[in-house]
Backbone as CSV, one residue per row, in Angstrom:
resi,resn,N_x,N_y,N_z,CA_x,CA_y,CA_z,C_x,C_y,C_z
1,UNK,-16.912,-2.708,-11.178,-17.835,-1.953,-12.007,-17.586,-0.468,-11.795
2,UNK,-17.815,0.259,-12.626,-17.968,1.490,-12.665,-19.123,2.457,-12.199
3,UNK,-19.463,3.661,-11.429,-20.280,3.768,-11.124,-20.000,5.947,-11.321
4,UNK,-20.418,6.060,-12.521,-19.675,7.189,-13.140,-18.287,7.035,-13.109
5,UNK,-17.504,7.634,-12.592,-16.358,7.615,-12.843,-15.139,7.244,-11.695
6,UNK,-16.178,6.337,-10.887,-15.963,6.011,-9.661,-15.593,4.133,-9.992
7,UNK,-14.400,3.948,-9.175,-14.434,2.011,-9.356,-14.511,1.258,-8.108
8,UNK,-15.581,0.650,-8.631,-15.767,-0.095,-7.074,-15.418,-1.586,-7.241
9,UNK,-14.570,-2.201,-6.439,-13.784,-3.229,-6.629,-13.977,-4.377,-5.153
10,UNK,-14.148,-5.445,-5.570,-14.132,-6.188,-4.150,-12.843,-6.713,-4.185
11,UNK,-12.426,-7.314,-2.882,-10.883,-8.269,-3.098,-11.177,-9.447,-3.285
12,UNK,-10.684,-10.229,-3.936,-11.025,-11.692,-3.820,-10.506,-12.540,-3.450
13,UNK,-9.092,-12.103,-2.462,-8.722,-12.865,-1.656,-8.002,-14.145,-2.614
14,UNK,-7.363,-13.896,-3.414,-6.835,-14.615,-4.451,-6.145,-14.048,-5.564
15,UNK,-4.836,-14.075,-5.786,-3.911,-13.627,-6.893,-4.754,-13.598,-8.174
16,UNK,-5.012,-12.405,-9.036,-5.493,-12.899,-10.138,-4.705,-12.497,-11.636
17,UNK,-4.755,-12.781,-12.392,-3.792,-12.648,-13.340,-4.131,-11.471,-14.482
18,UNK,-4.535,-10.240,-13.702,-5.451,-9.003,-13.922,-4.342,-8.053,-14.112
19,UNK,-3.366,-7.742,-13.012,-2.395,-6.843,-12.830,-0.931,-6.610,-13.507
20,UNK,-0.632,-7.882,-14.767,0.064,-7.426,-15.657,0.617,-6.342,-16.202
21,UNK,2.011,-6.690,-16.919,2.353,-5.627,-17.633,1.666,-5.115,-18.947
22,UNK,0.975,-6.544,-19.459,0.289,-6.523,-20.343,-0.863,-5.836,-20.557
23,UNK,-1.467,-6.090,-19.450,-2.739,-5.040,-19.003,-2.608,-3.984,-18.704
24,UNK,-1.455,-3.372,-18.208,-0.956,-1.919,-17.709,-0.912,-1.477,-19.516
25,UNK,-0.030,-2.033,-20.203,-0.303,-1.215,-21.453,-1.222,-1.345,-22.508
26,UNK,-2.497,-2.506,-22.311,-3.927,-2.147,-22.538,-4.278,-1.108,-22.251
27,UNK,-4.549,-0.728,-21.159,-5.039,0.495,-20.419,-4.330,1.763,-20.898
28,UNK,-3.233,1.656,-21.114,-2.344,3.271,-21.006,-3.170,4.240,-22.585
29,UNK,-3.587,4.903,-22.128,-4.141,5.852,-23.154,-5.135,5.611,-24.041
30,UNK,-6.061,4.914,-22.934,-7.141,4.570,-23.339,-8.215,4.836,-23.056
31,UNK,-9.579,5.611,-23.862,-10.346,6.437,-23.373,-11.101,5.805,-22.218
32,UNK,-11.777,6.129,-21.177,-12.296,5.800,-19.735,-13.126,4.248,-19.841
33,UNK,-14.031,4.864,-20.658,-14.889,3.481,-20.358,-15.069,2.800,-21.772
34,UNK,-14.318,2.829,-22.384,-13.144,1.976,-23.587,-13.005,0.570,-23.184
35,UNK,-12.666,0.228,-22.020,-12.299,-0.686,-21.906,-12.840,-1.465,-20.395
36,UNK,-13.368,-2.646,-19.933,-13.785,-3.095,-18.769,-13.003,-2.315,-17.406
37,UNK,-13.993,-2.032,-16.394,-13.571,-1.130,-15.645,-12.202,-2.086,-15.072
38,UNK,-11.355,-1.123,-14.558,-9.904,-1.863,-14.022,-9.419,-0.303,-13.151
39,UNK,-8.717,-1.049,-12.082,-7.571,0.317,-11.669,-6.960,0.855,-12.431
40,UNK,-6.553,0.197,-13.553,-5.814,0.988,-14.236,-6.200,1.787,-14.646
41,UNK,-7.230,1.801,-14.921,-8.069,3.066,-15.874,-8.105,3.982,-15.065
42,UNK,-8.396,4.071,-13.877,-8.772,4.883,-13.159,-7.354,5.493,-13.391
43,UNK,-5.898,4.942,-12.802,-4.833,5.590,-13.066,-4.333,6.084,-13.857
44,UNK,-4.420,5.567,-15.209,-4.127,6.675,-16.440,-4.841,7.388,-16.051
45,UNK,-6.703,7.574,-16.277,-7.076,8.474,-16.511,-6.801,9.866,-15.666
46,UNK,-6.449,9.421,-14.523,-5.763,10.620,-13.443,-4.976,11.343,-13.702
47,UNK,-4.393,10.433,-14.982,-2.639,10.659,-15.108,-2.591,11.909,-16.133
48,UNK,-3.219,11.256,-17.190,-3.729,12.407,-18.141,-4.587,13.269,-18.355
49,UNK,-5.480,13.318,-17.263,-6.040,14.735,-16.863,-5.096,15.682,-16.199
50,UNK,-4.294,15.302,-14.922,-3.536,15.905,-14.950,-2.404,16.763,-15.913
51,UNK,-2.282,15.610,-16.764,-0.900,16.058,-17.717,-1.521,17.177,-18.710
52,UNK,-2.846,17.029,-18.740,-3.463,17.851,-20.753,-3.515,19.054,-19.752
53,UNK,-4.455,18.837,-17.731,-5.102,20.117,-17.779,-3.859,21.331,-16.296
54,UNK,-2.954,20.385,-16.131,-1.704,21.267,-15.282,-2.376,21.632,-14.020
55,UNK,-2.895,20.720,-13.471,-2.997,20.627,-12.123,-3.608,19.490,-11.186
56,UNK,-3.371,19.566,-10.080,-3.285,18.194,-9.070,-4.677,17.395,-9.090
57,UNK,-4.465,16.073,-9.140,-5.419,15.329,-8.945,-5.071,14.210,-8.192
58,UNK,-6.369,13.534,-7.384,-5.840,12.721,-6.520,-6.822,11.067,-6.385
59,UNK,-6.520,10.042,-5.962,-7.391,8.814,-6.184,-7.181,8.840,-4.780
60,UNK,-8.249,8.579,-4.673,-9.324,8.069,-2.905,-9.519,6.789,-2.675
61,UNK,-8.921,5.752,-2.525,-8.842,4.639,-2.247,-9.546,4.713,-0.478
62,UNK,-10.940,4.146,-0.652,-11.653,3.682,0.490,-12.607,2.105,0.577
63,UNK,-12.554,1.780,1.701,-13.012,0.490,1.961,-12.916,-0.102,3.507
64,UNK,-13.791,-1.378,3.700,-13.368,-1.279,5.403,-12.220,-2.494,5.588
65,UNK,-11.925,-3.212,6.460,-10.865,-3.718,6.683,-10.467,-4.924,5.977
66,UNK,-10.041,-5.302,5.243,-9.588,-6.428,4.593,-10.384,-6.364,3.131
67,UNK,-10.351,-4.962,2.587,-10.858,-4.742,1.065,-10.349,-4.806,0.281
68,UNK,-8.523,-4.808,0.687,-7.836,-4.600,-0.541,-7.623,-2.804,-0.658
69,UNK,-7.577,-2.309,0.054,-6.787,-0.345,0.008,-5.542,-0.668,-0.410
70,UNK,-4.700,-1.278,0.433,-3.465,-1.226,0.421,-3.225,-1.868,-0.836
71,UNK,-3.637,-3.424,-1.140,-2.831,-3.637,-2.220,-3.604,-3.072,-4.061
72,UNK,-4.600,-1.814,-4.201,-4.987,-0.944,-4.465,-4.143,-0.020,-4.667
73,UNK,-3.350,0.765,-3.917,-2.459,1.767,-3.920,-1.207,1.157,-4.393
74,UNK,-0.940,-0.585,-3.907,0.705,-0.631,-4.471,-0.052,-0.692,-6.000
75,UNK,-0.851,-1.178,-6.502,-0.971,-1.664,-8.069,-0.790,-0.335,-8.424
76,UNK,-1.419,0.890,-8.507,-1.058,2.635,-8.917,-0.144,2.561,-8.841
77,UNK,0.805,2.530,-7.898,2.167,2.951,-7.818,2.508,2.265,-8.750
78,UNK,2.576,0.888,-9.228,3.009,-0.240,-10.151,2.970,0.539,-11.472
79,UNK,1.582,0.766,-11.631,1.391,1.022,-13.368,2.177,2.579,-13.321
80,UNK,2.445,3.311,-12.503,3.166,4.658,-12.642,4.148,4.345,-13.276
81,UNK,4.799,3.586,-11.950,6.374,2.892,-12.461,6.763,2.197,-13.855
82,UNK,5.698,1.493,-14.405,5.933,0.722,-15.499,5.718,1.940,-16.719
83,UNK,4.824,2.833,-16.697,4.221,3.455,-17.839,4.369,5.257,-17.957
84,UNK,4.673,5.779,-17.064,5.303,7.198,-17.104,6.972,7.077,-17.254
85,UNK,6.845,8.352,-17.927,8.085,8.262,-18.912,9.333,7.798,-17.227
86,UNK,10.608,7.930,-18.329,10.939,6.650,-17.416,12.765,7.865,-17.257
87,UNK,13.004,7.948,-16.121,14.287,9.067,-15.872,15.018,8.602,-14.697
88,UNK,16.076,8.401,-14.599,16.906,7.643,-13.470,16.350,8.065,-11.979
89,UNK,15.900,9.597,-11.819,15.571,9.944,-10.712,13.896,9.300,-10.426
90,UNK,12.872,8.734,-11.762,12.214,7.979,-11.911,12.404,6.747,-10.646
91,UNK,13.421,6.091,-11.047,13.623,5.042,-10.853,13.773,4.894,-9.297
92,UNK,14.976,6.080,-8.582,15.170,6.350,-7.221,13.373,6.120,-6.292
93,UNK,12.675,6.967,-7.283,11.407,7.631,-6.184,10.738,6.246,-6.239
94,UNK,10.666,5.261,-7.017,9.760,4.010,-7.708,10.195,3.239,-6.434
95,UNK,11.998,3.271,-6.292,12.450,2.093,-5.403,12.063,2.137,-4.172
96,UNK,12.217,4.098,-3.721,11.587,4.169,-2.290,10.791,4.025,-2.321
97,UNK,9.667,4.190,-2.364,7.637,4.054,-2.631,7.478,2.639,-2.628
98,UNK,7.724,1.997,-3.340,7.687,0.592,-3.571,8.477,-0.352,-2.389
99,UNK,9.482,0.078,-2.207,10.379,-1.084,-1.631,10.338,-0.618,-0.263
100,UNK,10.071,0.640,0.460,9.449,1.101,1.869,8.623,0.784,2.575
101,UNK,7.686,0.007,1.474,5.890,-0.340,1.927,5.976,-1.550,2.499
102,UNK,6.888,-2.769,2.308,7.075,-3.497,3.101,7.656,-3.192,5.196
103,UNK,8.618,-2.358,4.810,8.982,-1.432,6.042,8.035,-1.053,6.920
104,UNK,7.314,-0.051,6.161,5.656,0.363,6.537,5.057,-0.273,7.458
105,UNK,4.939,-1.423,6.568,3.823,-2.403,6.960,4.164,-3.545,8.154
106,UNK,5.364,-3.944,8.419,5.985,-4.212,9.604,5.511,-3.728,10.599
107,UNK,5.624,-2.336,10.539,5.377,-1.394,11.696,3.976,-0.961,12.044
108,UNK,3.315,-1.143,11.175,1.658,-0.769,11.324,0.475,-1.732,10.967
109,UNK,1.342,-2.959,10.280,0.149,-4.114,10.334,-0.055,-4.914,11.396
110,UNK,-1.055,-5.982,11.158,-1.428,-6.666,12.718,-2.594,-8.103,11.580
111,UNK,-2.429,-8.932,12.278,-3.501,-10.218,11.773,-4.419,-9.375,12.582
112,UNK,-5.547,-9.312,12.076,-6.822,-9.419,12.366,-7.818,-10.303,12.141
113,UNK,-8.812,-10.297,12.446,-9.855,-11.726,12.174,-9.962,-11.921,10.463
114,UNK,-9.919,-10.683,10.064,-10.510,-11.077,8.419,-8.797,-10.793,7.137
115,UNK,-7.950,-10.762,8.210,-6.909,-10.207,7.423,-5.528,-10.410,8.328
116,UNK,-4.815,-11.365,7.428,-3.467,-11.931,8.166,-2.735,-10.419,8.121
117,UNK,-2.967,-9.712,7.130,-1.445,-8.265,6.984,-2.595,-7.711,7.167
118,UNK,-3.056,-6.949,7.815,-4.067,-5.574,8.010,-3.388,-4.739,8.238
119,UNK,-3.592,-3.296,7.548,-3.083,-2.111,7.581,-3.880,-1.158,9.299
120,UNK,-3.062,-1.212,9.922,-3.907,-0.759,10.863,-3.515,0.708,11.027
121,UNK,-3.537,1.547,10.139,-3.270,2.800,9.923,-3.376,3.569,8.888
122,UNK,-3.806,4.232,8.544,-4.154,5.558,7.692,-2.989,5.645,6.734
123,UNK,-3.446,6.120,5.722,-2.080,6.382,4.478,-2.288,7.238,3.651
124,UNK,-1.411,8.548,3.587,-1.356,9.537,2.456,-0.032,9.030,1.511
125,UNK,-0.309,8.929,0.315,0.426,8.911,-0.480,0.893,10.272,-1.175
126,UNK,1.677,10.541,-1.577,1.920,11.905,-2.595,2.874,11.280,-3.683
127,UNK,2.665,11.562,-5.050,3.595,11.019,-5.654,3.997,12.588,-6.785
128,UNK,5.138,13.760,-7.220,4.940,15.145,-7.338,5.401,14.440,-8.625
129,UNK,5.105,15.161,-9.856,5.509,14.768,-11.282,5.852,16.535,-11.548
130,UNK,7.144,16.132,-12.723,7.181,17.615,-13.375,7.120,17.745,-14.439
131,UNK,6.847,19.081,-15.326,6.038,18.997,-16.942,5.826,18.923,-17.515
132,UNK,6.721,17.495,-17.841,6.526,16.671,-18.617,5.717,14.945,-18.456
133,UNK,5.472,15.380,-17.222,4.597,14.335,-16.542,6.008,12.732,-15.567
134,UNK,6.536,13.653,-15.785,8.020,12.278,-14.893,7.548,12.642,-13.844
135,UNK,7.808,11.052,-12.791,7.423,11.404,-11.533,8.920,11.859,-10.879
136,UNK,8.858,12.878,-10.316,10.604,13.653,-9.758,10.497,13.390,-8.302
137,UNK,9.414,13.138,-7.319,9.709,12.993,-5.807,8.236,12.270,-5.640
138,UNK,8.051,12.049,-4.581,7.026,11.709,-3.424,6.692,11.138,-2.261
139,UNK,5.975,11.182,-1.149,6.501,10.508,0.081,4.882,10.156,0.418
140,UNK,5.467,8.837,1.662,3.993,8.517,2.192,3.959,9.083,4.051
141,UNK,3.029,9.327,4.280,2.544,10.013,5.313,1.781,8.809,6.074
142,UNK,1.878,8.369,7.210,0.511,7.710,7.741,0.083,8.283,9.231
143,UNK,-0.801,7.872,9.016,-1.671,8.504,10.516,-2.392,7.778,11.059
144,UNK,-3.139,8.003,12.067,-4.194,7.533,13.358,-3.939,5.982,13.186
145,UNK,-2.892,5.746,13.755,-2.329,4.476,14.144,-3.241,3.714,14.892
146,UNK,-3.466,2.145,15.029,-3.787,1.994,16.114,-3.578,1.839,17.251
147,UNK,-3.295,2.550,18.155,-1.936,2.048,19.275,-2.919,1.490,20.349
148,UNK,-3.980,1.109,20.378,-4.371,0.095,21.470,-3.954,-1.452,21.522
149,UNK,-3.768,-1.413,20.011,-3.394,-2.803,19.658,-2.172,-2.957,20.710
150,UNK,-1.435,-2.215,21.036,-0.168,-2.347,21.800,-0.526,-3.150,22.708
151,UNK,-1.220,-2.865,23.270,-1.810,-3.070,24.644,-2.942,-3.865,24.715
152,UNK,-3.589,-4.442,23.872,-4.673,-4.999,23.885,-5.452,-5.622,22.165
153,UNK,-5.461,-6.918,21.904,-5.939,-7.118,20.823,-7.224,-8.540,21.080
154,UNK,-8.051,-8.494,19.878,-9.272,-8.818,19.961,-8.498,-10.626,20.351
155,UNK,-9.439,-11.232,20.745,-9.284,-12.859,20.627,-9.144,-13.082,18.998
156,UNK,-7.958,-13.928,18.984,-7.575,-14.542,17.616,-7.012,-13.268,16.759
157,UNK,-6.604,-12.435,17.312,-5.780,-11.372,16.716,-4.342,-11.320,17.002
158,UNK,-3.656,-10.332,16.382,-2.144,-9.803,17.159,-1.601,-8.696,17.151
159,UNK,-0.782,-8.252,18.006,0.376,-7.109,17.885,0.348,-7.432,16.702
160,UNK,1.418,-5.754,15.931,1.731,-5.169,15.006,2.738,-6.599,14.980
161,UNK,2.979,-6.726,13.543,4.326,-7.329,13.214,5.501,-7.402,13.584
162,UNK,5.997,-6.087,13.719,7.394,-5.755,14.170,7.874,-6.130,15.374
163,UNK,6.853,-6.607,16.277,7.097,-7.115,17.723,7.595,-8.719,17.601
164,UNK,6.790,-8.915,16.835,7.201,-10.569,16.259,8.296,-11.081,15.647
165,UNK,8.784,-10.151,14.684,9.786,-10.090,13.649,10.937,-10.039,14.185
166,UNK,10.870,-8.770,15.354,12.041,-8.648,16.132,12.550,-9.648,17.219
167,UNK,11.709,-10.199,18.149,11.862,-11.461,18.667,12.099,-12.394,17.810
168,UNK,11.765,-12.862,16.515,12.175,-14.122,15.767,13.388,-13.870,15.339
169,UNK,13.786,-12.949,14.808,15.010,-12.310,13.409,16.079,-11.478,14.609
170,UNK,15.689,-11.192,15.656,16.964,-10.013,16.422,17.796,-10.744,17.086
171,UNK,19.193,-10.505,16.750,19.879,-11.573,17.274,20.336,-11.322,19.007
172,UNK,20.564,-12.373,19.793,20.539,-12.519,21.023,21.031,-11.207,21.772
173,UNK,22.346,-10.778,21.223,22.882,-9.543,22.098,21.382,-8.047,21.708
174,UNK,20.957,-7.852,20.957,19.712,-7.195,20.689,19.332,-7.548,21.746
175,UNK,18.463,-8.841,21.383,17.519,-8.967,22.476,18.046,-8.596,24.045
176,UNK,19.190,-8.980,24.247,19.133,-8.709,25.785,19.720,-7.571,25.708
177,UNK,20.143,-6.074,24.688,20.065,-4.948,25.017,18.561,-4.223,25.527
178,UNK,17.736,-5.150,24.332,16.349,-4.495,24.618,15.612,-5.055,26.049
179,UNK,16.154,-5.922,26.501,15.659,-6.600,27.970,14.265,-7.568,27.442
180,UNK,14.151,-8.207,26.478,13.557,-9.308,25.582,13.758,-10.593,25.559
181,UNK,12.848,-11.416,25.594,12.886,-12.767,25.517,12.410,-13.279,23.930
182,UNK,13.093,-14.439,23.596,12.952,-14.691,22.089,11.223,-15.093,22.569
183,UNK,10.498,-15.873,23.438,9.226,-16.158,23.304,8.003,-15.243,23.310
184,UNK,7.268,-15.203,22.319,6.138,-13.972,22.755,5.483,-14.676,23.691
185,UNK,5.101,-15.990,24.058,3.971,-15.913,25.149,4.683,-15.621,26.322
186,UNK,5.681,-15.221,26.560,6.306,-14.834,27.775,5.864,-12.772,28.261
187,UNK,4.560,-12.783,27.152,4.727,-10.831,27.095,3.226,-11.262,27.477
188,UNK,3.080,-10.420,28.524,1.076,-10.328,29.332,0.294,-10.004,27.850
189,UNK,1.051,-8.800,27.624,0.167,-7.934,26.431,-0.190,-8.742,24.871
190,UNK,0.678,-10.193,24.628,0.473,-10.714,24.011,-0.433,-11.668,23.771
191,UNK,-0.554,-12.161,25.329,-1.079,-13.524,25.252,-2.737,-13.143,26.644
192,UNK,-3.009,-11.900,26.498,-4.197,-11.276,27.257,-5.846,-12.818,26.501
């Protein structure tokens, strides 16, 4: 629902068949509350305030843990990619942004009680467009990590991903450069 010009969205913990291409170009240039509230709207409408009035605007994606932020921010990035004009260097900034966030998320997610991929870290996005509204660069920033998790996670939780990934997927000479055993319950900090 909409709440002025604000969208408040729950997750539902279930794929829904909302986030189309089809629906991305419902939405594209379509006046605000024209149409049932959606992210998308919110993202055009960002898009083309920016573009008519030549200067920065930004979407605030907030919520508490397992709301759906993250997969919130990839759908924006999505409808950018699909619906601003479209320029090979387009395409470069789409692949990093998009195809990084898995990377990302290796490194800074963790199962938590209410959320198998939890983002356990802060995220600035920037995405810079030039004046004709093409997106030409942008990078993501993250911050206030959780690094206790290192060292300590709730019952029925875990380390970040990447600890896991690398013991399952790193092949043997790795592991015994890094002085590693393929088993995690063999790590105190894992199995506390």
């Amino acid at each position: 629902t909409y709440i002025g010009s604000l969208l408040v969205s729950v997750n539902p913990y279930q794929e829904l068949d909302i986030y189309t291409v089809s629906q991305m170009q419902l939405y594209r240039g379509v006046n605000f509350f024209e149409l049932p509230p959606h992210l998308y709207a919110i993202a055009d409408n960002a898009y083309r305030v920016m573009c008519s009035e030549y200067n920065n605007h930004f979407i605030l994606i907030s919520g508490e843990s397992g709301a759906g932020k993250t997969e919130a921010s990839k759908k924006i990035l999505q409808y950018y990619a699909v619906t601003c004009p479209t320029t090979e260097q387009l395409q470069t900034v789409r692949d990093r942004l998009l195809l990084s966030n898995p990377v990302l998320e290796a490194f800074g997610n963790a199962k938590t009680l209410r959320n198998d991929n939890s983002s356990r870290f802060g995220k600035y996005m920037d995405i810079q467009f030039d004046f004709k509204g093409a997106p030409v660069g942008g990078h993501i920033l993250s911050y206030l990590i959780e690094k206790s998790r290192v060292v300590h996670q709730n019952h029925g939780e875990r380390n970040f991903h990447i600890f896991y990934q690398l013991l399952e997927g790193g092949d043997k000479d790795l592991l015994c450069w890094l002085g590693l055993e393929r088993n995690p319950q063999k790590y105190t900090y894992l199995i506390q």
